[in-house]
C-alpha angles and dihedrals in degrees: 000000000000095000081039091068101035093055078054096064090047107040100047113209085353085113098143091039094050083051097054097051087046091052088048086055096055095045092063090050092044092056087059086045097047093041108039108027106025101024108031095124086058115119109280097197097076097057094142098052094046093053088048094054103034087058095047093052088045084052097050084043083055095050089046101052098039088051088053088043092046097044084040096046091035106031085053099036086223108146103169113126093227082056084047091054095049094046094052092046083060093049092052084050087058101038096044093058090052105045085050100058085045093051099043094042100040119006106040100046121166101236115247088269095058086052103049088048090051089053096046095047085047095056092038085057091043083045088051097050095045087060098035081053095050090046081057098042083049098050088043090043090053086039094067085039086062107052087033101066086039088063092059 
């Protein structure tokens, strides 16, 4: 948003232009986020794949958010930069759900062997509570014993 307005002051009635440079911006910085902070258990080996498609989806996010900025600037006629500001805000809203269902779903996948250990420490905890639970059952079920034959 910064370069955003900043762009604004320089580029005078370019809105959607100054967006898209700024978009452009962010999605530079978002790559690094995504890849190296989110995603960073995500399958290295496929570097290039995940750069091709992460740019196409930003694209597509780009497209997104500069068509809400442009129907809501121009469709209102409203010009203001604090409008411009707000519009754009919405567009990000739009574009955002929808990049990260695109980058979780396609572009930052976990490879076949995260999975499979993911899987196999998920059944060895499962396996860990079902015994941890019939030691339980056991110790409650000789319990009642117990006080029961005290009773008699």
């Amino acid at each position: 948003m910064v370069a955003l307005a900043l762009l604004l002051d320089v580029m005078h009635g370019a809105t959607v232009r100054a967006n898209i440079i700024a978009t452009l911006i962010a999605i530079g910085a978002n790559y690094i986020g995504y890849r190296y902070w989110v995603y960073r258990d995500a399958d290295a080996q496929t570097r290039t794949r995940e750069i091709t498609l992460f740019l196409v989806f930003s694209g597509i996010g780009l497209v997104i958010q500069n068509a809400v900025l442009y129907a809501l600037t121009y469709g209102l006629d409203m010009h203001a930069k604090s409008v411009a500001l707000f519009f754009t805000m919405v567009g990000i809203g739009v574009a955002t759900l929808f990049r990260f269902w695109a980058y979780r779903t396609f572009v930052f996948t976990r490879s076949a062997e995260a999975d499979g250990s993911a899987e196999g420490a998920v059944a060895e905890a499962e396996a860990i509570l079902a015994d941890s639970h019939s030691k339980h059952a056991r110790a409650a079920a000789g319990t009642k014993k117990r006080v029961g034959s005290r009773r008699a």
